[in-house]
N, CA and C of each residue as an Amber inpcrd file, in Angstrom:
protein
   303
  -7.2200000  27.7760000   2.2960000  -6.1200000  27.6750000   1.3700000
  -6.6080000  28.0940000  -0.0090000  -5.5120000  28.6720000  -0.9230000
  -5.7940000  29.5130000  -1.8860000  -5.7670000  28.7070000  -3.4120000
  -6.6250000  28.2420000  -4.0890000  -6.5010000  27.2710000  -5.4790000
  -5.8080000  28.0260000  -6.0260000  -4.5620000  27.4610000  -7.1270000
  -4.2520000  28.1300000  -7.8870000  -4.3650000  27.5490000  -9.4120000
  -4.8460000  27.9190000 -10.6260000  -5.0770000  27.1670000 -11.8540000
  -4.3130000  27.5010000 -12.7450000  -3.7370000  26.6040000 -13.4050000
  -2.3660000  26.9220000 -14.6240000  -3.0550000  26.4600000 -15.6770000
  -2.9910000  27.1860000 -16.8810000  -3.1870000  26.2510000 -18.1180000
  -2.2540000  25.9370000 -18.7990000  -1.6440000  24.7680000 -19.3650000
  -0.9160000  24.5170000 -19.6680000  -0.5220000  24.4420000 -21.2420000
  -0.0570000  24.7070000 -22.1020000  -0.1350000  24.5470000 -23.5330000
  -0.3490000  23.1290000 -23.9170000  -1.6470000  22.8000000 -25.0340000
  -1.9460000  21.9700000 -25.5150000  -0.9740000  20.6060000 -25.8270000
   0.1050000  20.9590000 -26.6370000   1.3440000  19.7770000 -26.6640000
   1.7990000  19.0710000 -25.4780000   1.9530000  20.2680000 -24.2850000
   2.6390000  19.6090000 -23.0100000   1.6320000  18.7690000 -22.3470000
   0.0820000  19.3240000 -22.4280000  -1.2240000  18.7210000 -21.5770000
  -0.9720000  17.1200000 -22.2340000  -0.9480000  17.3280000 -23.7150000
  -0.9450000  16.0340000 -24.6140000   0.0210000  14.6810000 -24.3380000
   1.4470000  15.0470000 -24.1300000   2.6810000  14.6360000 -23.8550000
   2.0630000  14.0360000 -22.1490000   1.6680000  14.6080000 -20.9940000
   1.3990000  14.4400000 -20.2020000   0.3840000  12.9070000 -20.3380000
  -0.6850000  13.0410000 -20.5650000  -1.3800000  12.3510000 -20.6390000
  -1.3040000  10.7980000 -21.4080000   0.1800000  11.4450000 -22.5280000
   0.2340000   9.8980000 -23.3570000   1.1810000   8.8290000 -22.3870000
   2.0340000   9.6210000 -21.2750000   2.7870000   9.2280000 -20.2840000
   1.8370000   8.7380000 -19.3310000   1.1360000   9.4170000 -18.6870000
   0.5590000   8.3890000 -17.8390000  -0.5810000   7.2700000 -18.1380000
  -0.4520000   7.7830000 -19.3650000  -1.5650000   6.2650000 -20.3210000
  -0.8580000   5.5050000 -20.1980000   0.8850000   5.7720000 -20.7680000
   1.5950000   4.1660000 -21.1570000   2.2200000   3.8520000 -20.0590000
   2.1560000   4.1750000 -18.7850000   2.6410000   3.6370000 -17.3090000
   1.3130000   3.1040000 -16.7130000   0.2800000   3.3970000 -17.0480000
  -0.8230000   2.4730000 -16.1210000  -0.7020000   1.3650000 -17.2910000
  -0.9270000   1.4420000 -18.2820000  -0.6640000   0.3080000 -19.4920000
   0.6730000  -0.6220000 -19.0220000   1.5100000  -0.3850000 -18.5770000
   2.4470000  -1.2230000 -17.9570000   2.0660000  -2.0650000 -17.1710000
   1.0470000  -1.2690000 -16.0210000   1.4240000  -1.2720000 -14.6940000
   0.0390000  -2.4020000 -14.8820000  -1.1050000  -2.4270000 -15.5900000
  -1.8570000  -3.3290000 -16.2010000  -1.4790000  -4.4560000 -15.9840000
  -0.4420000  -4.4340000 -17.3030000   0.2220000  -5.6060000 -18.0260000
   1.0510000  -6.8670000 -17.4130000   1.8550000  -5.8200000 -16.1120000
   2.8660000  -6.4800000 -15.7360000   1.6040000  -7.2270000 -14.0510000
   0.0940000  -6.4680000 -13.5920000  -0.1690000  -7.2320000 -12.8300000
  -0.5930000  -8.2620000 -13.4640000  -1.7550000  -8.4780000 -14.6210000
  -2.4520000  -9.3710000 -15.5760000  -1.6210000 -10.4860000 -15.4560000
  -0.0050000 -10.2810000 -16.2240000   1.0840000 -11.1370000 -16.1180000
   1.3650000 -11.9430000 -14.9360000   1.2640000 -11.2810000 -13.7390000
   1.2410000 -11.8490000 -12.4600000   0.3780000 -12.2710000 -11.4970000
  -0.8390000 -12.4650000 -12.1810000  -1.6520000 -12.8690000 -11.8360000
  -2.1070000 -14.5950000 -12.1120000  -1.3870000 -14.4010000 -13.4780000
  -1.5710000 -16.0120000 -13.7440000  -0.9470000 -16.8400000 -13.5370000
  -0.1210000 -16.5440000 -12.9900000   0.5580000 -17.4650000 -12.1590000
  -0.0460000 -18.0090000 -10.5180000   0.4400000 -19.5030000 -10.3410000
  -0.3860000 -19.7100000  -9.3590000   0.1090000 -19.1260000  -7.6780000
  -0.5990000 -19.4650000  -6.7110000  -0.0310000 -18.9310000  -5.5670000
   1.6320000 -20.5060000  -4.8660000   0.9590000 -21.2640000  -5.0240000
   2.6620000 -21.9350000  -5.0470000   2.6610000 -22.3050000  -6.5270000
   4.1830000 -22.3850000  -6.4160000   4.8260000 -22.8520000  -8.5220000
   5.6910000 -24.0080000  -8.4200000   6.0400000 -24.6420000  -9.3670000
   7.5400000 -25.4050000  -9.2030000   8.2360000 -24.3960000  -9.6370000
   9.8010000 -25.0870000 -10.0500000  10.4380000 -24.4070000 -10.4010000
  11.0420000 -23.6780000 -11.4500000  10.0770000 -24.2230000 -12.5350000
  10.2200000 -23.3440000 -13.5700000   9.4720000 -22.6150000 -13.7470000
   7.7780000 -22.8390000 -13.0770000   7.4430000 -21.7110000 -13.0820000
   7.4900000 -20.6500000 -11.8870000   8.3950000 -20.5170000 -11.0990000
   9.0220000 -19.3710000 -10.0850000  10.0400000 -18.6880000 -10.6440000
  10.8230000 -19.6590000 -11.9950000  11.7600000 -18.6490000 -12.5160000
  11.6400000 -17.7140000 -13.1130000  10.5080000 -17.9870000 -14.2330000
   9.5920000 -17.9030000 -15.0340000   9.2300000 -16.6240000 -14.5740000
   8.3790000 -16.8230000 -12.9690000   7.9260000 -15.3920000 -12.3640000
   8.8630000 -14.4840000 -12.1980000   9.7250000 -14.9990000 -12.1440000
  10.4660000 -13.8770000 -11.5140000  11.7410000 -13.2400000 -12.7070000
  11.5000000 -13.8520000 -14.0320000  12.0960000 -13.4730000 -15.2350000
  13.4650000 -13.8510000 -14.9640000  13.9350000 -15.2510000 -14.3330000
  15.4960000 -15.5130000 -13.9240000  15.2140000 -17.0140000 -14.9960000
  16.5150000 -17.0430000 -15.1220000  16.5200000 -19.1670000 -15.4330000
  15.9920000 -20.0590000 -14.4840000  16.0150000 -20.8650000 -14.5420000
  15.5640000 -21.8890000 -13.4690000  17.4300000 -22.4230000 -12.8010000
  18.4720000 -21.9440000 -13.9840000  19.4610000 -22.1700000 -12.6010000
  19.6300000 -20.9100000 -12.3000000  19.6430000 -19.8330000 -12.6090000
  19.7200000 -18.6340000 -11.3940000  18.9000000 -18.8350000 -10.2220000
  17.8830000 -19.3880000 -10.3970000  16.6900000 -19.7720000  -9.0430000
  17.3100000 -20.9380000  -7.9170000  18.5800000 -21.9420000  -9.1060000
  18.9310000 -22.5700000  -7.9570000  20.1510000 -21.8000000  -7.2920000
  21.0630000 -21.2460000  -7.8660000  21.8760000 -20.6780000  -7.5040000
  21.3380000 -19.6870000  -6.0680000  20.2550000 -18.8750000  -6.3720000
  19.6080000 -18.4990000  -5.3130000  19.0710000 -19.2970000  -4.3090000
  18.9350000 -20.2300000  -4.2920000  18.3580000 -21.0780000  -2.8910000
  19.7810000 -21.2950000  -2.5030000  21.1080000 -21.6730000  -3.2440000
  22.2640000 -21.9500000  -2.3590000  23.3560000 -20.9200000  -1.7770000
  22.4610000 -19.7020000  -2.4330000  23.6720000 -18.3510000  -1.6460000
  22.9310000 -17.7260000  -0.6490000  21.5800000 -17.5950000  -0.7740000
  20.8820000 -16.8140000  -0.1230000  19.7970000 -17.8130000   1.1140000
  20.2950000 -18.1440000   2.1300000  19.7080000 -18.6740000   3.5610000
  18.4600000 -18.6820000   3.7790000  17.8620000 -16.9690000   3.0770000
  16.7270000 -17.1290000   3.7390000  15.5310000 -16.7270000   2.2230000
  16.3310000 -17.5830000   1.0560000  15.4020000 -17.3060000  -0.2300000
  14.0730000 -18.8690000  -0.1660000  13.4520000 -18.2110000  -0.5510000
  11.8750000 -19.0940000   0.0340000  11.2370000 -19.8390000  -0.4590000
  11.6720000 -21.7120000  -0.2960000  11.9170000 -22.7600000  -0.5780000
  10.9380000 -23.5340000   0.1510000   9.5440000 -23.9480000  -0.0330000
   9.1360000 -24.9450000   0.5660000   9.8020000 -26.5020000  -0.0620000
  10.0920000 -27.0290000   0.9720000  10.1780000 -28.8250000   0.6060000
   9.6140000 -29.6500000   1.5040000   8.6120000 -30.2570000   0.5490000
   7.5980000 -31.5760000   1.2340000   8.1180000 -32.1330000   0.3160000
   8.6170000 -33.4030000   1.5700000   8.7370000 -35.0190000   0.5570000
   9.9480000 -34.7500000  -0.5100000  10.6650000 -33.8890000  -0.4720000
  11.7220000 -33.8940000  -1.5760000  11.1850000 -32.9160000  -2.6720000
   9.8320000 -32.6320000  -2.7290000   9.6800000 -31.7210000  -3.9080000
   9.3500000 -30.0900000  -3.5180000  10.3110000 -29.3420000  -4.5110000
  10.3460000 -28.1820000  -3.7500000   9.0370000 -27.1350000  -4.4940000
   8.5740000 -26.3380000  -3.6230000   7.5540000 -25.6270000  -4.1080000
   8.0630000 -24.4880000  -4.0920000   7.3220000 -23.2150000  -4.6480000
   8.0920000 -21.6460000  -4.0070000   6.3350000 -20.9840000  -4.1030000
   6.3080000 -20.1500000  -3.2820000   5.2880000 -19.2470000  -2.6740000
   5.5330000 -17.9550000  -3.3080000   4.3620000 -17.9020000  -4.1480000
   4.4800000 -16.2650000  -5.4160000   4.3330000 -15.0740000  -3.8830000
   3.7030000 -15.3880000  -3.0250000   3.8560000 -14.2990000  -1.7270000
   5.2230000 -13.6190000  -0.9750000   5.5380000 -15.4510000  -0.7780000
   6.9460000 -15.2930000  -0.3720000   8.0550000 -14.9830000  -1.5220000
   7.9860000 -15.0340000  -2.5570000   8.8320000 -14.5270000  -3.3270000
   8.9390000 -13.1420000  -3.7910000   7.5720000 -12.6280000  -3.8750000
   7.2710000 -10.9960000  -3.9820000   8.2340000 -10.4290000  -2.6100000
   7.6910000 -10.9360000  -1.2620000   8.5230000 -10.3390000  -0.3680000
   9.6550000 -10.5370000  -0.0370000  10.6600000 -11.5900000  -0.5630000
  11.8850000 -11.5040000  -0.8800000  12.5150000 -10.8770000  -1.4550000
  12.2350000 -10.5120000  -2.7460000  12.6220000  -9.6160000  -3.9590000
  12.5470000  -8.4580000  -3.2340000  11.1060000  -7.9220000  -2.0940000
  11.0450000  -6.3750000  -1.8510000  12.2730000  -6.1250000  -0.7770000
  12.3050000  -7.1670000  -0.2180000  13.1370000  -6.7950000   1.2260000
  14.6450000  -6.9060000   0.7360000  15.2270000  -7.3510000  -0.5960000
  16.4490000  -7.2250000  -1.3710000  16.4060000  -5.9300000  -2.0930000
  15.6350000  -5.6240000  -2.5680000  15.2310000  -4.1360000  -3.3650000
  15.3120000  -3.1370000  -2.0550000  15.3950000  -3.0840000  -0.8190000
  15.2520000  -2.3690000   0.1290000  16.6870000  -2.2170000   1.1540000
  17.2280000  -3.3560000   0.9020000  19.0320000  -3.3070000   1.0740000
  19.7140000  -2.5760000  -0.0530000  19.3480000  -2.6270000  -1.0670000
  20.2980000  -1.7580000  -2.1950000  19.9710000  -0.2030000  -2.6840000
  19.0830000   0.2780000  -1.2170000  18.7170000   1.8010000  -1.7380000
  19.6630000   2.3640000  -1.1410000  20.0970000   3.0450000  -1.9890000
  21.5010000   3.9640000  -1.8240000  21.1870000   4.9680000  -0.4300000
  22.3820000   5.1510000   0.3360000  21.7520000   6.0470000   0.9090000
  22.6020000   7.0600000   1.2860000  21.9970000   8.5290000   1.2270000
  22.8490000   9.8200000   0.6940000  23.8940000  10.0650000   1.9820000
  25.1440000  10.5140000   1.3340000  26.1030000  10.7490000   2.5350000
  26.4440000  12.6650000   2.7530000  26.2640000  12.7400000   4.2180000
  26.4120000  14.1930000   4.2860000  28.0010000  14.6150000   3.5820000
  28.0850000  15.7630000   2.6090000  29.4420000  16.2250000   2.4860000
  30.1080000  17.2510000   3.9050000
């Protein structure tokens, strides 16, 4: 297979590079952020994780069946695991999907 090499003008190389600086700088930020949180939370700090109120979090345990609620003894815990994979498998029902014309 045949390399091919472009040079690109200085401004655009520049522009390039300040973009994918400030998306790993995100992408940093937002794991750092999620990291300190523990692996089970109560419930303010699951809301907390997940940037909702603590009553949007209850509202979510009473619409959604299978949103991920440990309870021992009356006190409820939530699982930063099980909540990552809740959020993904809801993010994965709302991908649009293209219709033939």
């Amino acid at each position: 297979m045949e390399q091919i090499t472009m040079q690109l003008p200085n401004d655009l190389q520049n522009a390039i590079v300040e973009e994918v600086r400030t998306a790993l700088s995100e992408v940093i930020k937002t794991n750092q952020q999620k990291s300190q949180f523990p692996p089970y939370m109560n419930q303010k700090l699951a809301a907390s994780y997940l940037h909702v109120s603590p009553a949007t979090l209850i509202k979510w345990e009473k619409r959604y069946n299978d949103f991920p609620v440990l309870v021992i003894e009356g006190t409820k815990r939530y699982s930063k695991a099980s909540l990552d994979k809740w959020m993904q498998d809801r993010e994965n029902l709302r991908k649009p999907t293209v219709k033939a014309s």
